[in-house]
C-alpha angles and dihedrals in degrees: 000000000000122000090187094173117013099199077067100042093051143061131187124202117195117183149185118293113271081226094047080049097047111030109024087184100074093052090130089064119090109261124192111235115243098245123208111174113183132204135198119201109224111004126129128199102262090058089077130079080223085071104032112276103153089195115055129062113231096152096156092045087045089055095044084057088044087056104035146012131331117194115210104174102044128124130194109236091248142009096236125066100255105052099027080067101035080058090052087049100046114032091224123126101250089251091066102037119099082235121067112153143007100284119174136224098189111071092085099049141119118248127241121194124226094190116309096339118092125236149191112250084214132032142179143074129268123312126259104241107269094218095057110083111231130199103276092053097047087046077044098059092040091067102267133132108229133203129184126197118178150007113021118169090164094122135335121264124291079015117125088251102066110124096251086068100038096066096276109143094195127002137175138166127059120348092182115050094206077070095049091071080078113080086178097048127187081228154335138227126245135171111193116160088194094063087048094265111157090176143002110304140184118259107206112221086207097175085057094044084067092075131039124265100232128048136020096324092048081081098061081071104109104179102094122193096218103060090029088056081041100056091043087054087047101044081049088057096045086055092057113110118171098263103108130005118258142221123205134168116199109206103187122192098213142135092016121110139300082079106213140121141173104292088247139140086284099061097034087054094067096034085077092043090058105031103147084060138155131254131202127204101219146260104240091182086057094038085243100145127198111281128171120210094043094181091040090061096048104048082038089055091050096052081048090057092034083058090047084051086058097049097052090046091050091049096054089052089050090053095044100244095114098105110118113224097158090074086086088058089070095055089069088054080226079172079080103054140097132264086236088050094040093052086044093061108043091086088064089038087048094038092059096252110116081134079070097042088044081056094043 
């Protein structure tokens, strides 16, 4: 659940205009960037090459950082998952955001059963205000399509806070963060009007619901969220088409606990890098379940973000939307400004018109 440094923990992706990609001609018109902001879950500075780790790979985000902006003085909102992202969404300090901490609606209740594993009938953390504005739906008003893959924490389902009704286009991943500490979930959440979704829904993982969620057999599970949230991100990217400029954020769970990962040439990598590793037994109240090579799972888990990084990156260059508009942005040093000025400019950020703000 930490965050503990956001400028690690996040990644934004600004890219070349859908009109300049579709219709080259009308380049002298003001064009809105395509925005992906990605977020990692856990991960603190010193876990990337960019900053000096000497022992786990991150060779796309290194080159992001090669080819863009380090922060170096940059803090998340909290050090716990909900309100360090309430803060994200809604612009607001966490002493002044309706959510302030990781409070839970499912306690209370009643279970439901997918297969022989018990559930909560109703999952998720406390609801952003509806009546404070957050990020999507201000992307949302300003002409953009949003999608959202991950992590949410935002409200717990059937709240007034679910993505389909906080200016998220298509989501799917956790709604609830208390489910994200399974890798291997009974199930996920997805809104998808496309698919005839009206409303957040449940996704089954019905190959994982064979096998219990704690113990040996917890390992025979094979559909794994990471490369499931993964594939959704990437197959939103791919229906993309230039009409109109997009907005996605990109909330992915790793590298938090539970640490585990498909046994692959990753993991296995760094099972023989740290071989003299550590090993937990498990925390069965927190759906932490036993692992050995401890070390070996987290910087395995990071390679594995810093891929879906890469793949993300190649995608967009295959689409056409790789041309970097935001670098006219730096040459305004917006990292010095205000939040006031901040807040002042993002219409003409937002409008297409960074040659205005360049003049301002």
């Amino acid at each position: 659940m930490n965050q503990k440094i956001i400028y690690s923990s996040a990644l934004l992706v600004g890219l070349g205009s859908p009109q300049a990609f579709a219709h080259k001609e009308k380049a002298h018109t003001p064009q809105k960037p395509n925005i992906i902001f990605i977020m990692c879950d856990d991960m603190g500075y010193g876990d990337l090459g960019c900053y000096g780790q000497p022992y786990i790979s991150t060779p796309n985000i290194d080159n992001m950082a090669r080819e863009g902006m380090r922060f170096t003085q940059a803090y998340a909102g909290s050090p716990v998952s909900a309100p360090s992202r309430a803060s994200l969404m809604t612009g607001q300090h966490t002493g002044h955001c309706e959510v302030r901490g990781n409070k839970e609606y499912w306690t209370q209740a009643s279970t439901v059963m997918y297969g022989d594993n018990k559930e909560f009938s109703v999952v998720g953390q406390h609801p952003y205000d509806p009546e404070h504005v957050i990020l999507p739906e201000i992307m949302k008003d300003n002409g953009y399509t949003t999608g959202m893959f991950g992590k949410w924490a935002g409200g717990y389902e059937g709240s007034a806070s679910t993505p389909d009704k906080r200016g998220i286009d298509e989501y799917y991943g956790y709604i609830c963060q208390f489910q994200a500490h399974l890798y291997y979930p009974n199930f996920l959440n997805r809104y998808s009007p496309s698919l005839g979704d009206t409303g957040v829904v449940r996704v089954v993982m019905e190959e994982n619901i064979k096998y219990p969620m704690y113990g040996p057999d917890y390992h025979k599970r094979t559909q794994y969220s990471a490369d499931l949230i993964h594939q959704k991100a990437m197959e939103w990217i791919e229906k993309q088409d230039g009409e109109q400029p997009f907005f996605g954020i990109f909330t992915y769970t790793l590298p938090h606990a539970e640490l585990v990962q498909p046994e692959d040439s990753i993991l296995n990598h760094y099972k023989t890098q740290f071989a003299d590793d550590k090993a937990f037994g498990g925390q069965k109240g927190s759906r932490y379940n036993a692992i050995t090579h401890v070390h070996a799972q987290f910087a395995g888990m990071i390679t594995r973000l810093d891929y879906y990084v890469g793949e993300v990156l190649k995608k967009l260059e295959e689409k056409g939307f790789d041309e970097n508009t935001i670098v006219q942005l730096q040459k305004l040093q917006w990292w010095d400004w205000s939040i006031e000025k901040i807040s002042e400019c993002i219409p003409y950020i937002t409008g297409g018109k960074i040659e205005e703000l360049i003049k301002r």
